[in-house]
Residue, then its C-alpha position, 0 to 999 in steps of 0.5 A: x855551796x849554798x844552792x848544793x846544802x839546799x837541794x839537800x834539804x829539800x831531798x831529805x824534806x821530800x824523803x821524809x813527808x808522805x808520798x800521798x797528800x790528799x787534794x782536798x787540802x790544796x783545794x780548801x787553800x788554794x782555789x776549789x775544785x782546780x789543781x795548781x801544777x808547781x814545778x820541782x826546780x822552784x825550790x825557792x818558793x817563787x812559784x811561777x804562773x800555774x795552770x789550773x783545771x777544773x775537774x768534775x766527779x761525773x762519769x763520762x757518758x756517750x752521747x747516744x740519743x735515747x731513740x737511736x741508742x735503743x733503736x730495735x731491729x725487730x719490726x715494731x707492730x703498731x696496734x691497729x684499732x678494730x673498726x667495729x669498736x670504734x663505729x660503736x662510739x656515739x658521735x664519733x664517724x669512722x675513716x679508713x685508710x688503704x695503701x693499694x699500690x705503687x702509684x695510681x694513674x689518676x686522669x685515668x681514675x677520674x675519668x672512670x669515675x665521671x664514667x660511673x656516675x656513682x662520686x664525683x670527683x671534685x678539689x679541695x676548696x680553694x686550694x688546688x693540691x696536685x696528684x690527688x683527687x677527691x670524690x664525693x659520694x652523688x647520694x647521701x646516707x644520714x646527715x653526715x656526708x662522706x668524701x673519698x680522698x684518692x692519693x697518687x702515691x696509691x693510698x685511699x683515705x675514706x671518711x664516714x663509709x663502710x668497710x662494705x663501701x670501702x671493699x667495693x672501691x678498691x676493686x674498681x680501683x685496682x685496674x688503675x693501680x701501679x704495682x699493685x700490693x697483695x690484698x692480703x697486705x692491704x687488708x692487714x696494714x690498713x689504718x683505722x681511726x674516728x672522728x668527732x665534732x666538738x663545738x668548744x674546741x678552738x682548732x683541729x686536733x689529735x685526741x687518743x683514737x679520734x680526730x678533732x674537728x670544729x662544726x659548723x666549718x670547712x675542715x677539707x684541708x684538715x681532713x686532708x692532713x690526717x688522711x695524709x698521715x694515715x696513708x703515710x702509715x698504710x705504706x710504711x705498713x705494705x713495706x715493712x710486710x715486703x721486707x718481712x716476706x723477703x727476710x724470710x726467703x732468706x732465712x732458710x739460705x742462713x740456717x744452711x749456712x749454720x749448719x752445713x757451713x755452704x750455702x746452695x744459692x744461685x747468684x742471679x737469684x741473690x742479685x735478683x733479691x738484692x734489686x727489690x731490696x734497693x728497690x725497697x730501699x730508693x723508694x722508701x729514702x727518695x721516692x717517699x716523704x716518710x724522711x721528711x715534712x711534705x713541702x705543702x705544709x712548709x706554709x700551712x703552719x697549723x697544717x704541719x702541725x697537725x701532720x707531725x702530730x699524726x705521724x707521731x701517733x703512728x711512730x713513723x719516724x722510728x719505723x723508718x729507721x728501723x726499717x733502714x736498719x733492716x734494710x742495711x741487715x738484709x743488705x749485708x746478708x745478700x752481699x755475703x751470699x752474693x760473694x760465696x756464689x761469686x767464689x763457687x763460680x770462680x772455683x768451677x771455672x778454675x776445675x774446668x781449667x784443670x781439666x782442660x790442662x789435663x785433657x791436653x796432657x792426655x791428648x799430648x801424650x796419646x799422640x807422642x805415643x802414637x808418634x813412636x808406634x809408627x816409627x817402630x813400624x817404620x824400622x822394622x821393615x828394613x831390619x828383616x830385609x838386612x837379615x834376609x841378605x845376610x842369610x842368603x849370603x852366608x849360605x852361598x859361602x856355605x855351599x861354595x865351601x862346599x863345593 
């Protein structure tokens, strides 16, 4: 009886406060920023071991990094600096850096070179580093000496020459390149910076436009580094054009799409564009270091660190993946287009087998017609020798009668 007198109570209690109750007021008495969880069937008070939580008032956020989470699709032009402005400055010495080609056969460049007498072609000191090949210039201009720094990956890097000089050496180089790029590419996507001496500065650097190096000292494999990363840059360079030019070979197949819902596109030529596209793709992901720090600087502390300075400069990590995504864009295009041509080819062939049906149907026909014109032939024949007899002998009836 009592329990029954109490829930009663306890119902009319719970019909009589407000359904609302703030929890701020749970949370000045009983702990801050947690909610204690009571259960209905304390109606005793004897409160059991509660759960708390705690709650926040911030907004949940995904967690996107800012470079991915805005990353564009659209090509990112890098600006390129004008060799002319940067030659003007006093005490700073010009470098170039071309990406020509695939890859060099470098035994057979070097030996053209000792055949040409013009460079000789030498190695970084004290450090032998492969698939590379240094030349140095056998007359000098000036005080400053030139050096040429020739890359397997088929990049060329040249240190205080001309852009005469330079020209002059990529057309000797171009019979011993691999897959060779279209000058024009390689005159666009060339990279062009200066470099100066500073007596105060404690090690090489990146300053703005120029590389920092110490006189007085050998800086080969500081020079070395930096022609590394602006190569690394040319190539991504030569890329980005090639996806360009073949995006817009498919464009044109994108707006027919649009507007005639159809596309004309001939598979092989879908498959032919999808290979350069992986292609592309192998030889920026697997065949290049754009992805990862070349395992030379993985014991060169100061070497790495001027590399990845470099190739933050010219923001080639975000340009690879950028390029990756246009990759995958143009990728899934072809794909599709590849699948339309796969559905029209299946669609032609599935006609050429109605019309074979039809052309058996025909044939079927045309020879159960001929079937039952010769047998009509065959029975009349017989017919008209029956009649015949059946006339004579009705006319020899005749004429017995009438005898």
């Amino acid at each position: 009886m009592t329990v029954y007198l109490s829930r009663i109570a306890i119902s009319t209690f719970r019909c009589a406060a407000p359904r609302s109750v703030s929890t701020n007021i749970f949370n000045d008495i009983v702990l801050p920023k947690t909610r204690v969880l009571i259960s209905e069937n304390d109606i005793f008070g004897i409160v059991k071991p509660s759960i708390s939580r705690n709650y926040t008032t911030d907004a949940i956020q995904p967690t996107i990094p800012v470079e991915s989470g805005t990353l564009p699709i659209k090509k990112k032009v890098h600006k390129k600096a004008n060799p002319a402005e940067l030659s003007c400055q006093e005490g700073h010495y010009l470098t170039l850096a071309y990406a020509t080609a695939n890859s060099y056969d470098l035994k057979s460049l070097k030996e053209a070179l000792l055949q040409q007498k013009l460079y000789e072609p030498g190695r970084l000191k004290a450090h032998e580093i492969g698939n590379v090949v240094v030349a140095n210039p056998m007359y000098s201009v000036g005080d400053e000496p030139r050096e040429i720094i020739f890359f397997g990956e088929g990049g060329i890097a040249f240190w205080n020459c001309t852009e005469l000089e330079a020209n002059n050496v990529l057309d000797f180089v171009r019979p011993f390149e691999v897959e060779s790029y279209p000058k024009e590419v390689v005159e666009k996507e060339r990279e062009v910076m200066t470099y100066v001496y500073q007596p105060n500065a404690k090690k090489c650097h990146l300053q703005q436009s120029s590389f920092v190096l110490l006189p007085n000292r050998d800086n080969s494999l500081e020079r070395y580094t930096f022609s590394h990363a602006m190569i690394q840059s040319a190539r991504l360079g030569a890329w980005e054009s090639r996806l360009a030019a073949l995006a817009a070979s498919v464009s044109a197949h994108t707006s027919a799409m649009q507007r005639d819902g159809a596309s004309k596109l001939d598979k092989k030529e879908v498959v032919r564009k999808l290979g350069e596209l992986f292609s592309l793709r192998h030889v920026l992901n697997v065949e290049s270091d754009l992805l990862d720090t070349p395992d030379f600087y993985w014991e060169e502390e100061q070497l790495e660190r001027l590399y990845s300075s470099t190739v933050a400069y010219f923001t080639i990590s975000r340009r690879t993946r950028v390029l990756n995504e246009r990759l995958s864009h143009c990728v899934e295009l072809l794909e599709l287009l590849s699948s339309w041509a796969a559905d029209r080819h299946h669609v032609r062939l599935e006609w050429m087998v109605i019309a074979l049906i039809l052309a058996e149907v025909c044939f079927e026909l045309l020879h159960l017609f001929e079937r039952s014109v010769f047998h009509v032939e065959r029975r009349r024949p017989l017919r008209h020798h029956f009649a015949t007899e059946i006339d004579e002998t009705m006319f020899q009836d005749f004429v017995d009668k009438a005898k």
